[in-house]
C-alpha positions in Angstrom: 71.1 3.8 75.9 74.3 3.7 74.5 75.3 3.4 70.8 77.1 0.1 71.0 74.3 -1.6 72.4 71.8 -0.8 69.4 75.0 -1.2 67.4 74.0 -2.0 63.8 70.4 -1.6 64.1 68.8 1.6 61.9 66.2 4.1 63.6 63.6 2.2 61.6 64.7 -0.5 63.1 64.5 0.3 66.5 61.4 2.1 66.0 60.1 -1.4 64.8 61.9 -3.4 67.5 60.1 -1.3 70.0 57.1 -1.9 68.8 57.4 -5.4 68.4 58.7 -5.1 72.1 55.8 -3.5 73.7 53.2 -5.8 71.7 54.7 -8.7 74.3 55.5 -6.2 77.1 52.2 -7.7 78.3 51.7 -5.4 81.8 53.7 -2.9 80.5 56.4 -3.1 82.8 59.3 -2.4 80.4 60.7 -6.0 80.3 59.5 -9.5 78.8 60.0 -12.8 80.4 61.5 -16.1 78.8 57.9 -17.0 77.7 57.5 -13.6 76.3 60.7 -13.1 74.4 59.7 -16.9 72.6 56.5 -15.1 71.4 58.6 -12.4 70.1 61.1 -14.9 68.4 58.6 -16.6 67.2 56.8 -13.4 65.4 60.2 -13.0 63.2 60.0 -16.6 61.9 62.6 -18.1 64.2 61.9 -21.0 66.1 64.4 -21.3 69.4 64.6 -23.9 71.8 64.2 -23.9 75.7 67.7 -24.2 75.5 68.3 -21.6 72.8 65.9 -19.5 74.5 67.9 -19.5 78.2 70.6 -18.9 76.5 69.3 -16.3 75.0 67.9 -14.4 78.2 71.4 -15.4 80.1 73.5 -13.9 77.0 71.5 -10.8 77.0 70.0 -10.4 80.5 72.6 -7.8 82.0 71.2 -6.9 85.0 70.8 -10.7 85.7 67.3 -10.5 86.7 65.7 -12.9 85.0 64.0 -10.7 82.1 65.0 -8.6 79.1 64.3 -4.6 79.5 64.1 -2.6 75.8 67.7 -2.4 76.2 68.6 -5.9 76.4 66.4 -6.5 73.7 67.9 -4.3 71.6 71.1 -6.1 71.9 69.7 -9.3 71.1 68.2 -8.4 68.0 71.3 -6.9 66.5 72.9 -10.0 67.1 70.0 -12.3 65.8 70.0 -10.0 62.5 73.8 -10.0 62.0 73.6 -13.8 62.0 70.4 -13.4 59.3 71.4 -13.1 55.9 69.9 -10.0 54.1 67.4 -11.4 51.7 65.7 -13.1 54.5 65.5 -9.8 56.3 64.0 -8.0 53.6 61.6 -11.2 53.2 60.5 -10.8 56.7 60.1 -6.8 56.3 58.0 -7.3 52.8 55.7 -9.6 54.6 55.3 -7.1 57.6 53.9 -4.4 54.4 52.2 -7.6 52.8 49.6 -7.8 55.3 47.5 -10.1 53.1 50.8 -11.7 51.6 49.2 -11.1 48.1 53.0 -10.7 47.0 52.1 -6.7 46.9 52.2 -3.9 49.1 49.0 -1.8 48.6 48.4 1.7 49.5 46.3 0.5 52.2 48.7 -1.4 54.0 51.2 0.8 53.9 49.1 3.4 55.7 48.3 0.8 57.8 52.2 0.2 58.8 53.5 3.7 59.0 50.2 4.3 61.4 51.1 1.5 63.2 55.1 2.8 63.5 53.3 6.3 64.7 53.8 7.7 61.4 50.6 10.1 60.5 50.5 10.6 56.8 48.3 12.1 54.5 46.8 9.5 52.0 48.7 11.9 49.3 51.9 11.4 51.2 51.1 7.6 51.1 50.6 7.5 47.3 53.5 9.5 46.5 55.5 6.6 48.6 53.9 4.1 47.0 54.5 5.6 43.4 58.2 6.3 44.0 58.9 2.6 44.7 56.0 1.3 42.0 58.4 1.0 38.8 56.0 -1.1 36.7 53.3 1.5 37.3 50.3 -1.0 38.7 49.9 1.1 41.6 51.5 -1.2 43.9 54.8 -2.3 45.0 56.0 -5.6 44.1 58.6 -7.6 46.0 61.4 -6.5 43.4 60.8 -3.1 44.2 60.6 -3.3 47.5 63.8 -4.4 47.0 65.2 -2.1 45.3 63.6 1.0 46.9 65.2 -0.7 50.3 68.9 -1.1 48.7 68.3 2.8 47.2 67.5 3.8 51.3 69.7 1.4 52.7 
């Protein structure tokens, strides 16, 4: 793959983006039809069209066959979060932490996350996480500080 196409994106982001990709990658095949990729869209909070959404495939779809491969995805995602303003993409990446949308990421849900991203961490190494981005000290992490632990990383 080369660099311009994920152009923009971080390694966390791909790393999420693939994820996200092979939840809807239904038979495994390494692409997603139009049907899949509104599924997807629809997971980030955005809803397209049946216009949007062919435009969408035909913007993106290279190879012109009809479905988007990682690759192609990739591509479209950059461009969908270049046009997202971002607040709302640190919104949307809270709420993926804040699995009960309590307005707090726990301990627990991290793990559950970086488990989920392939990550295998020690419950120590979870708590030192959380406590490095828990300024008020309540043991967990608060929209403001998710904030500003992403701007510190960012």
């Amino acid at each position: 793959m080369s660099t311009t196409m994920a152009e923009g994106l971080s390694e966390e982001q791909i790393v999420d983006f693939k994820e996200a990709f092979c939840l809807f990658d239904k038979d495994g095949d390494g692409c997603i039809t139009i049907e899949e990729l509104a599924t997807v869209i629809r997971s980030l909070d955005q809803n397209p069209t049946e216009e949007e959404l062919h435009d969408m495939i035909t913007e993106v779809d290279a190879d012109g066959n009809g479905t988007i491969e990682f690759a192609e995805f990739l591509c479209l995602m950059a461009k969908k979060i270049k046009e997202t303003d971002e607040e709302d993409e640190l919104k949307e990446a809270f709420k993926v932490f804040d699995k009960d949308q309590n307005g707090y990421i726990s301990a627990t849900e991290l793990r559950h996350v970086m488990i989920n991203l392939g990550e295998k961490l020690t419950d120590e190494e979870v708590e030192q996480m959380i406590k490095e981005a828990d300024l008020d000290g309540d043991g967990q992490v608060n929209y403001d500080e998710f904030v500003k632990m992403m701007s510190t990383i960012g």
